[in-house]
C-alpha positions as CSV (number, residue, x, y, z in Angstrom):
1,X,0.0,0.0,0.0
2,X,1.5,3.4,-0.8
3,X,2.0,6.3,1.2
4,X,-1.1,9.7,1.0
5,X,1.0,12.4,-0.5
6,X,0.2,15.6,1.0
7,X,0.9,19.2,-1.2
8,X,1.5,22.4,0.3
9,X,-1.0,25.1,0.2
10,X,1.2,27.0,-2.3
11,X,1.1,24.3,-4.6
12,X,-2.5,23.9,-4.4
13,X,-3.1,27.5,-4.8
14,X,-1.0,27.7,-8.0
15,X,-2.5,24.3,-9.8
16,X,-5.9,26.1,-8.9
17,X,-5.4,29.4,-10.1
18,X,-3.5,27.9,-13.6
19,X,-6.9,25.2,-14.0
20,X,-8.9,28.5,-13.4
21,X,-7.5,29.9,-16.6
22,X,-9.3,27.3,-18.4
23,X,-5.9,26.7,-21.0
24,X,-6.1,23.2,-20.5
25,X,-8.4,20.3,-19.3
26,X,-8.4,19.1,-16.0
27,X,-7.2,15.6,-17.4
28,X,-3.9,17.7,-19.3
29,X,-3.1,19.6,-16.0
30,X,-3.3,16.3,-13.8
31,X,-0.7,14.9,-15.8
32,X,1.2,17.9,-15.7
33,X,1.5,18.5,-12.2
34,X,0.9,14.3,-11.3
35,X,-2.0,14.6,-9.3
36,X,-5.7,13.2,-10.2
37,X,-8.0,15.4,-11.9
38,X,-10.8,14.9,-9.1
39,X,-8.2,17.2,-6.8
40,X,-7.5,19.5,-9.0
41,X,-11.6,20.3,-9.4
42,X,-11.6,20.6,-6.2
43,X,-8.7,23.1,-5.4
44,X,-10.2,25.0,-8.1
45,X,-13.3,24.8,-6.0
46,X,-11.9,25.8,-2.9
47,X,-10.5,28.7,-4.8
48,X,-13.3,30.1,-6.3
49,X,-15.2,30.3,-2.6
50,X,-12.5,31.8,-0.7
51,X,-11.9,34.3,-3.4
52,X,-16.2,35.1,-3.0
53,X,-15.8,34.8,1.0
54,X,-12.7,37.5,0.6
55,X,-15.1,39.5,-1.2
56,X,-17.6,38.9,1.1
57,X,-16.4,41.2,4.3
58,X,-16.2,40.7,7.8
59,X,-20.2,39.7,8.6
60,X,-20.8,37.6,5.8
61,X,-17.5,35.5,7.0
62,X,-19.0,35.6,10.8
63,X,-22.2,34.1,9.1
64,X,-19.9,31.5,7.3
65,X,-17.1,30.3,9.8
66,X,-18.5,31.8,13.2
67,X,-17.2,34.1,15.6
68,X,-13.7,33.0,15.0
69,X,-13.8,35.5,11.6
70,X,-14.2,38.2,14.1
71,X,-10.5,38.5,13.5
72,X,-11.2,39.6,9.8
73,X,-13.6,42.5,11.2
């Protein structure tokens, strides 16, 4: 049995933001970058609702993650 690879926030950040472009298919940047497509849609996900949630501001983030956004206010 192998051993779950784990990737660096960094490195999910930039796959996500590259698939986001929409220059290649998920299937041509998971064999670019070695990962399975299924991640990389959800990175790209995960990227498109923190970038709303950033937009969001400080009560719609209390709304979302609880009073421990109060730190965004």
């Amino acid at each position: 049995m192998s051993k779950r690879r784990k990737f660096s926030a960094e490195f999910k950040a930039k796959v996500a933001l590259e698939a986001l472009t929409g220059e290649l298919t998920l299937t041509e940047f998971a064999s670019k970058y070695d990962v399975h497509p299924t991640m990389i849609a959800d990175w790209k996900r995960q990227a498109k609702e923190g970038m709303v949630a950033s937009f969001s501001g400080p009560r719609a983030a209390q709304e979302r993650y609880g009073e421990d956004a109060a730190w965004n206010a």
